[in-house]
C-alpha positions in Angstrom: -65.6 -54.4 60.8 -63.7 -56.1 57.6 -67.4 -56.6 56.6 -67.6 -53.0 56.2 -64.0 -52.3 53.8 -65.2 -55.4 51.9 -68.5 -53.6 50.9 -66.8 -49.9 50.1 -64.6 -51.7 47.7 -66.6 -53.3 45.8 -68.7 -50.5 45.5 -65.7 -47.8 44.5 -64.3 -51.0 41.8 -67.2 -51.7 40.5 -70.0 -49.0 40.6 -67.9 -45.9 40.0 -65.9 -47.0 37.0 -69.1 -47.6 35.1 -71.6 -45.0 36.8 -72.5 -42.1 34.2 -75.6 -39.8 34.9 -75.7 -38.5 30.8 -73.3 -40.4 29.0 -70.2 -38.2 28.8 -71.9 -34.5 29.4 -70.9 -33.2 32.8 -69.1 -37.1 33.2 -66.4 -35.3 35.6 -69.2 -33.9 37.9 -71.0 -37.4 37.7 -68.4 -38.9 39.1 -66.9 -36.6 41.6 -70.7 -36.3 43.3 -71.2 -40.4 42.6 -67.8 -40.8 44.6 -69.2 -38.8 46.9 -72.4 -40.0 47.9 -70.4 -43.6 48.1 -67.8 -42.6 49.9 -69.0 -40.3 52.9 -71.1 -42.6 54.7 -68.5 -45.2 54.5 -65.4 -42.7 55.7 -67.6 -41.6 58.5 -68.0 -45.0 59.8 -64.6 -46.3 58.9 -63.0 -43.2 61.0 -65.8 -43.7 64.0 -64.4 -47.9 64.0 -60.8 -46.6 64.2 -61.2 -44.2 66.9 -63.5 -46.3 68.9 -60.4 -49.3 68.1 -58.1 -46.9 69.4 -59.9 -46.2 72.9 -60.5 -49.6 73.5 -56.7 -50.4 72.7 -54.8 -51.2 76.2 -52.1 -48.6 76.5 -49.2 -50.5 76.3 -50.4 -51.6 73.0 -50.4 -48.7 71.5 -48.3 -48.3 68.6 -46.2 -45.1 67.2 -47.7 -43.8 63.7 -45.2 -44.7 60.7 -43.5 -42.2 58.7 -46.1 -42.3 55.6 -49.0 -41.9 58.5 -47.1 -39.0 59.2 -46.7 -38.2 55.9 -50.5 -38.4 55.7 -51.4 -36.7 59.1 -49.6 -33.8 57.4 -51.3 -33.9 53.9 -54.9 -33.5 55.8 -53.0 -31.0 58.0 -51.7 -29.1 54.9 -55.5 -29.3 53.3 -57.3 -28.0 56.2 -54.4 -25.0 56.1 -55.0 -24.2 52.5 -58.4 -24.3 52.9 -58.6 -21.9 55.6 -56.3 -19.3 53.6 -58.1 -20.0 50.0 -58.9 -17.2 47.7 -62.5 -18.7 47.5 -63.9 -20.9 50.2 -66.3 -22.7 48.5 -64.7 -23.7 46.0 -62.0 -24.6 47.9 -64.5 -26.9 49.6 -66.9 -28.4 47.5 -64.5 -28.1 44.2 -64.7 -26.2 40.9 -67.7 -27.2 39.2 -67.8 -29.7 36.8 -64.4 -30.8 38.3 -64.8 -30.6 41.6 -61.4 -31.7 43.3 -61.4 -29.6 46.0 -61.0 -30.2 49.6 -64.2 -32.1 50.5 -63.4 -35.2 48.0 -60.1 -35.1 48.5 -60.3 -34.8 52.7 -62.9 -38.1 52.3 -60.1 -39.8 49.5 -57.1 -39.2 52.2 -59.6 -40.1 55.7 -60.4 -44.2 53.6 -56.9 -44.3 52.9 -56.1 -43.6 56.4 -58.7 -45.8 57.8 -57.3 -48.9 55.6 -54.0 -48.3 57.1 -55.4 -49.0 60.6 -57.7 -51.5 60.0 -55.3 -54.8 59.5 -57.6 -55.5 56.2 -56.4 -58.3 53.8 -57.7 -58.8 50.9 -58.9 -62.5 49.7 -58.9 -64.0 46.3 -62.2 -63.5 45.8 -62.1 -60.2 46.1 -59.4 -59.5 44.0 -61.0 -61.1 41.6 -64.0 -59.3 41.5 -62.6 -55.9 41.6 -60.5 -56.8 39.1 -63.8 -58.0 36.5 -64.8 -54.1 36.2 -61.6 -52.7 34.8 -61.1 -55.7 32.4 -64.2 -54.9 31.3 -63.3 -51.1 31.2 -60.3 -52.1 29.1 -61.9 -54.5 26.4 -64.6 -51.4 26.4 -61.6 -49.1 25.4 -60.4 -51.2 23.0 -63.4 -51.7 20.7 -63.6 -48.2 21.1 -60.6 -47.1 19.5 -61.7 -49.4 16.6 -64.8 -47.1 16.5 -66.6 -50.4 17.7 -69.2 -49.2 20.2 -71.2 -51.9 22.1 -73.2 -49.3 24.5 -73.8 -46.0 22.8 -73.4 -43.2 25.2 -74.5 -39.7 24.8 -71.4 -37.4 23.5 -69.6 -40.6 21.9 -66.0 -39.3 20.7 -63.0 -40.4 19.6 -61.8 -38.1 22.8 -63.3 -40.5 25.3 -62.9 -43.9 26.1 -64.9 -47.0 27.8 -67.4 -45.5 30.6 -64.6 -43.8 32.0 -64.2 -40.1 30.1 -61.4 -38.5 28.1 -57.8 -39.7 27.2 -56.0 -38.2 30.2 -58.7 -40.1 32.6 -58.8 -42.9 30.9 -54.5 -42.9 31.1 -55.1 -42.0 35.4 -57.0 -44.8 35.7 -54.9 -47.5 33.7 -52.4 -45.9 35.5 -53.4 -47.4 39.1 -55.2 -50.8 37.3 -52.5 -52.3 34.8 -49.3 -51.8 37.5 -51.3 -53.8 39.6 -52.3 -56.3 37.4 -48.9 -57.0 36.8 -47.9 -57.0 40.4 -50.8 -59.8 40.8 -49.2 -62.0 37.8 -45.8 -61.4 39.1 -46.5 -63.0 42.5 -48.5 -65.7 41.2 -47.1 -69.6 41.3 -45.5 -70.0 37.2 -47.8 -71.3 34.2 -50.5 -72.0 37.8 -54.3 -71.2 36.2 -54.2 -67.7 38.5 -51.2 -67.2 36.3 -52.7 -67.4 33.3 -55.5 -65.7 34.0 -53.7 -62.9 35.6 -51.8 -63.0 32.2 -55.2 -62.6 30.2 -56.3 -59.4 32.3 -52.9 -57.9 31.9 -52.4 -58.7 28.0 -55.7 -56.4 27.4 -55.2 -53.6 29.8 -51.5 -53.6 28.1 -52.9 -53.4 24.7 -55.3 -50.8 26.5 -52.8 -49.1 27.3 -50.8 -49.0 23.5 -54.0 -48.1 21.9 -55.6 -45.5 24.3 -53.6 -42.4 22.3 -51.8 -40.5 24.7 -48.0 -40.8 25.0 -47.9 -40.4 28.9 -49.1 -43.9 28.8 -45.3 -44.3 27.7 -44.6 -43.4 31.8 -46.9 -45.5 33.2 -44.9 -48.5 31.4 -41.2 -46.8 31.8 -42.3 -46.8 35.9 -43.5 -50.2 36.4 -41.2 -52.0 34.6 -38.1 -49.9 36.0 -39.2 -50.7 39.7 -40.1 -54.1 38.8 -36.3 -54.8 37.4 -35.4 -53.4 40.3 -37.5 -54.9 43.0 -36.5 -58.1 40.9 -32.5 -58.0 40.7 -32.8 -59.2 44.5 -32.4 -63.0 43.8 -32.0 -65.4 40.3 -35.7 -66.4 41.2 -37.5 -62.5 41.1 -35.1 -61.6 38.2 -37.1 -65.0 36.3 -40.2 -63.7 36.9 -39.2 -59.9 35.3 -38.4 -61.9 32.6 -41.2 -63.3 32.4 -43.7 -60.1 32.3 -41.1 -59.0 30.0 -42.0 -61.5 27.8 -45.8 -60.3 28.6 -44.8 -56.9 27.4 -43.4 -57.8 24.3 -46.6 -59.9 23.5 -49.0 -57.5 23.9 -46.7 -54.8 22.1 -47.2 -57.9 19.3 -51.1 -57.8 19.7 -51.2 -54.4 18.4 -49.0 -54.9 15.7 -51.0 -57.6 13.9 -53.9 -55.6 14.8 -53.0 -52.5 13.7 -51.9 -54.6 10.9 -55.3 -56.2 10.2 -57.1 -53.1 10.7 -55.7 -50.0 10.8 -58.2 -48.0 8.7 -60.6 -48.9 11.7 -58.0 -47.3 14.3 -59.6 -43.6 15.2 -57.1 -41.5 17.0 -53.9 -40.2 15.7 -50.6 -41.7 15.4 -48.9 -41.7 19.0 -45.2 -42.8 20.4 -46.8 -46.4 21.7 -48.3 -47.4 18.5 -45.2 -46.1 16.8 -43.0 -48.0 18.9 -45.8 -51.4 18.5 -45.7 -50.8 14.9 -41.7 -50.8 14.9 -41.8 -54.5 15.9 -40.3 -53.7 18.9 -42.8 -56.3 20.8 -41.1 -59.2 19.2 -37.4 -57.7 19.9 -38.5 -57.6 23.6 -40.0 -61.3 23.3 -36.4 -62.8 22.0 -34.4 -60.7 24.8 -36.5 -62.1 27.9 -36.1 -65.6 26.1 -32.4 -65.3 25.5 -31.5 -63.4 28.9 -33.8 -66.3 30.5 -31.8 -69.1 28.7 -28.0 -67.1 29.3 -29.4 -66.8 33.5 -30.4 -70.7 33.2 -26.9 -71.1 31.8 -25.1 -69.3 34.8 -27.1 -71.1 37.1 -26.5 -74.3 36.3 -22.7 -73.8 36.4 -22.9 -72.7 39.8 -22.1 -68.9 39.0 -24.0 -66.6 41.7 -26.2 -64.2 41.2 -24.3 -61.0 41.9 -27.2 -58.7 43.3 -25.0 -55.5 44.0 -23.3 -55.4 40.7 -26.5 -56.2 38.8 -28.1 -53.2 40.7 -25.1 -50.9 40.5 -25.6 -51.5 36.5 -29.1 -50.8 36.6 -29.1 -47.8 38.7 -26.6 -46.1 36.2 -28.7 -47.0 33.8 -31.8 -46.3 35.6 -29.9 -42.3 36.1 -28.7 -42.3 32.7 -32.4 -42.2 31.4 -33.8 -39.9 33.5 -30.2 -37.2 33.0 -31.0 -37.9 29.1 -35.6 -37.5 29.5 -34.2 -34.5 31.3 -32.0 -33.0 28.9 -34.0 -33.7 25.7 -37.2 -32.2 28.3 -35.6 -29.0 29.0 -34.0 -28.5 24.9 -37.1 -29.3 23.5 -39.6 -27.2 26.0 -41.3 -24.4 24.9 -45.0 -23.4 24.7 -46.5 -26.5 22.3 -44.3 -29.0 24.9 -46.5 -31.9 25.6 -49.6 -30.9 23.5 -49.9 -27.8 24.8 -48.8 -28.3 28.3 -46.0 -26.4 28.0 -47.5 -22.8 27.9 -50.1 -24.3 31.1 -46.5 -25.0 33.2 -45.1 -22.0 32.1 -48.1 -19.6 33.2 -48.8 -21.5 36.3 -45.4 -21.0 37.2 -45.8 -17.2 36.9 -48.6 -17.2 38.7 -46.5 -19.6 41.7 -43.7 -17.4 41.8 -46.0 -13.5 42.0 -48.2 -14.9 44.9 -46.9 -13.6 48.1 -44.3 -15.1 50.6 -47.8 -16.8 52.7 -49.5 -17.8 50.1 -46.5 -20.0 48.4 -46.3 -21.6 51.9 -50.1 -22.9 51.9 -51.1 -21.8 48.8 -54.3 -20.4 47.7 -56.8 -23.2 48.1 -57.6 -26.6 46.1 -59.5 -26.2 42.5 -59.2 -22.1 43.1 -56.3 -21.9 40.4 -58.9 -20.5 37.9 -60.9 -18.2 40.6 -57.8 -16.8 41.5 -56.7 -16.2 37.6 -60.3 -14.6 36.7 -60.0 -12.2 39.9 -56.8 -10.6 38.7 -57.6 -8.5 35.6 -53.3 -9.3 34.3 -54.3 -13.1 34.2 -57.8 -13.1 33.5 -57.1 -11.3 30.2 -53.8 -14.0 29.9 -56.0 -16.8 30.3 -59.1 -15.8 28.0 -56.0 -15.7 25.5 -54.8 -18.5 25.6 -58.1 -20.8 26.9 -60.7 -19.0 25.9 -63.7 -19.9 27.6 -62.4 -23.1 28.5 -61.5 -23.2 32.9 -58.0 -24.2 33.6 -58.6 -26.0 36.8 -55.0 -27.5 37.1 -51.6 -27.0 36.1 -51.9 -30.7 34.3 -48.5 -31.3 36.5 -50.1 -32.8 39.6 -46.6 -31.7 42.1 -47.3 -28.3 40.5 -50.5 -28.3 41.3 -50.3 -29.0 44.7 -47.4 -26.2 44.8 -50.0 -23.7 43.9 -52.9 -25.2 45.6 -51.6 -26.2 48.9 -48.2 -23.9 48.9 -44.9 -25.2 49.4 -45.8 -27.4 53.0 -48.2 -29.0 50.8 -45.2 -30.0 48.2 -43.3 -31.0 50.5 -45.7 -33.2 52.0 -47.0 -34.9 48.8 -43.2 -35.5 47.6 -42.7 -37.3 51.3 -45.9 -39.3 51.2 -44.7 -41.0 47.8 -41.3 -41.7 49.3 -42.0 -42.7 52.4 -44.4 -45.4 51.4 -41.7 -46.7 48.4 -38.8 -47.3 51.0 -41.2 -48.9 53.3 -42.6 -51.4 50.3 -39.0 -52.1 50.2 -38.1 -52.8 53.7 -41.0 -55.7 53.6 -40.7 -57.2 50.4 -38.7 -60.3 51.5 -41.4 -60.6 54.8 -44.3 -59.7 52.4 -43.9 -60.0 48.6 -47.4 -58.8 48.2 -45.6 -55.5 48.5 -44.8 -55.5 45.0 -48.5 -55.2 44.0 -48.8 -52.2 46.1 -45.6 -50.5 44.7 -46.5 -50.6 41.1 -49.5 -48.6 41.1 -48.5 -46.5 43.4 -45.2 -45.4 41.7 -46.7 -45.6 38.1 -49.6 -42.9 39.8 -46.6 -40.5 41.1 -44.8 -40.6 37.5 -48.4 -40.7 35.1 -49.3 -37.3 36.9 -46.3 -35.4 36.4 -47.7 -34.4 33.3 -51.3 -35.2 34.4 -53.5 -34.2 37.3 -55.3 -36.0 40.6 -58.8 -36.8 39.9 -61.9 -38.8 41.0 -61.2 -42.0 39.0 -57.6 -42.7 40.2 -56.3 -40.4 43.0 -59.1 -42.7 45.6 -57.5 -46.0 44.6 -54.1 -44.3 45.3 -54.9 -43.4 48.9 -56.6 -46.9 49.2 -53.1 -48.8 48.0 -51.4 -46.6 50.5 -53.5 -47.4 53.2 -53.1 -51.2 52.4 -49.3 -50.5 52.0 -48.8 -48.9 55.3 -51.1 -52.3 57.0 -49.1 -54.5 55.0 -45.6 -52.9 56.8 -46.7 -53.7 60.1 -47.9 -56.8 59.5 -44.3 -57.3 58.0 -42.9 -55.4 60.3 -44.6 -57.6 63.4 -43.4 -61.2 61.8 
């Protein structure tokens, strides 16, 4: 049945990036019912193969489940519970309109990952390389658009929205799960090889992508990867070289913006932003000199036989690592108030509220997925809050996907969501001596968890993300097995 995981991914790479019923009107309900029709046939067979597998499986070869199946047993358990107990079934079920990232998407997003994680599917070259083609293309696309170049007119064309793929904080989701694991391709590849450079190519743009697409949560997305890469790397002399070497990467394509911002800046159409700020500080070509001089100093050490002291080059990392995130804390909770994070502030604060006032059931399961703004219109305090502060506009997430879920799927459903990231980190780690691969895998899947912290789950990332598990969790038995 590989045939049949081969076919769905090309498909959900390829077809659903690009697929857009009228232009960028209603693009959110495009998608989420284009996902849809391509994704339930396929779950339903993928599901019927893995429990047909397991009956025909001798007994004694069965296997206990891992802790992220677990994990993932418990998030479907924990949907299926907040479902039953939401304020509005339907759209609980089928999703809020126009959004629509209720149960039934998400259920079918969770069932493929879960049906990957069983099926022992690798992934060739080939097809890493054609799944790959669609968000390069997605990413040059984005690129000419923030230039106000605009090879395929769409209807609704904005400066809000990007490529085929819809606004800023989509576009950032889904760059979020496709440059990590671009550079978790390049990292693994054989040095200055042809796959190298043209795993270098498709990061370069969806790194420049990234710097240009406006939004300075792209600014996690980078701060994620690049801090589990250094410290997936600090292993051995040889993984710390090739860090090095996509920190060189970094620095170029930080370069690429400069001298194109530099050539034509009166062309650029979004506002200033941290990332461009930070491109146009030179800060690509102080990054470029580091990874050259750090690379010559390690060359140095080596050749006069010093060794490569893994513990104390991770002990000085981690403090480094936990002195970031203690200061991003600090300056996060002195500078919060209602305009935090373009207006996010106010939407954590009020969903909050609403959190902490729903009674002592409801914050265990919560009160059903997409129903944050049915429950807020069917309470006359918060219906008149939100018309305040909204308008007529819906709030259909707390644009904090961990508060989200808290609301949505109660505290269980926290709880499990927090586990399922964890679990599936450590057990990358465990298997990345056995099976390096796992570094692909990690990327995305850690640059997904930080991205929505100040984002939300939808149609054009959160699939891939149960997809990478799925692969994740395969590629741990496999290293488990050798």
């Amino acid at each position: 049945m590989q045939i049949l995981y081969t076919i769905y991914l090309i498909l959900i790479c390829t077809v659903l990036p690009i697929y857009m019923k009228d232009g960028y009107y209603e693009l959110g309900e495009a998608k989420a019912l284009g996902y849809l029709v391509m994704s339930a046939p396929f779950a339903a067979l993928m599901i019927y193969n893995v429990i047909f597998s397991a009956k025909s499986r001798k007994p004694e070869k069965a296997t206990s489940i891992s802790l992220t199946e677990f994990f993932m047993y418990g998030t479907a358990f924990s949907m299926a519970i907040s479902l039953l107990f939401s304020v509005d079934k339907k759209v609980a079920f089928t999703g809020y309109a126009g959004w629509r990232n209720g149960f039934l998407i998400s259920f079918i997003a969770l069932a493929i990952g879960f049906a990957f994680s069983k099926s022992r599917f690798i992934v060739k070259d080939w097809l890493i390389v054609l799944i790959l083609v669609f968000p390069f293309f997605e990413f040059v696309l984005s690129i000419l658009n923030r230039f106000s170049i605009y090879p395929i007119l769409f209807n609704g064309q904005g400066n809000s929205f990007l490529a085929t793929i819809g606004n800023i904080n989509w576009y950032c989701g889904f760059l979020s799960i496709w440059v990590p694991l671009g550079i978790g391709i390049m990292y693994l590849q054989k040095k200055f090889s042809w796959k190298f450079w043209a795993c270098g190519v498709y990061v370069v743009t969806g790194l420049v992508a990234l710097f240009l697409q406006g939004s300075n949560g792209g600014s996690l997305i980078l701060l994620a990867s690049y801090l589990l890469l250094l410290w997936w790397s600090l292993s051995s002399r040889e993984g710390f070289y090739r860090f090095l070497i996509q920190l060189f990467v970094l620095g170029l394509s930080m370069f690429i913006v400069y001298v194109t911002l530099w050539f034509a800046s009166g062309s650029y159409n979004y506002e200033g932003n941290l990332l461009v700020s930070i491109c146009e500080a030179n800060i690509g070509i102080i990054l470029m000199a580091a990874a050259f001089f750090i690379y010559r100093v390690s060359r140095l050490f080596e050749e006069i036989k010093v060794p490569f002291r893994e513990r104390l080059y991770k002990s000085i990392a981690g403090v480094g690592i936990v002195l970031l995130i203690g200061v991003g804390s600090v300056w996060t909770v002195l500078s919060f108030s209602d305009d935090f994070g373009n207006g996010r502030g106010i939407i954590y604060r009020m969903c909050l509220d609403i959190y902490m006032g729903l009674p002592s059931w409801q914050k265990l399961v919560g009160i059903g997925q997409d129903c944050l703004y049915p429950y807020a219109m069917a309470d006359a305090i918060w219906s008149s809050s939100f018309r305040n502060v909204f308008g007529e506009l819906a709030l259909t997430n707390a644009h904090c996907e961990l508060l989200s879920v808290l609301i949505e799927r109660g505290l269980l459903g926290a709880f499990l969501y927090l586990g399922l990231f964890v679990s599936v980190i450590l057990m990358l780690f465990r298997v990345k001596e056995k099976e390096p691969k796992a570094v692909s895998l990690g990327l995305p899947i850690i640059s997904y968890f930080v991205f929505n912290q100040i984002s939300f789950s939808q149609v054009m990332s959160m699939p891939y993300l149960y997809i990478l598990i799925g692969m994740a969790t395969t590629l741990s038995e496999i290293g488990n097995r050798n």
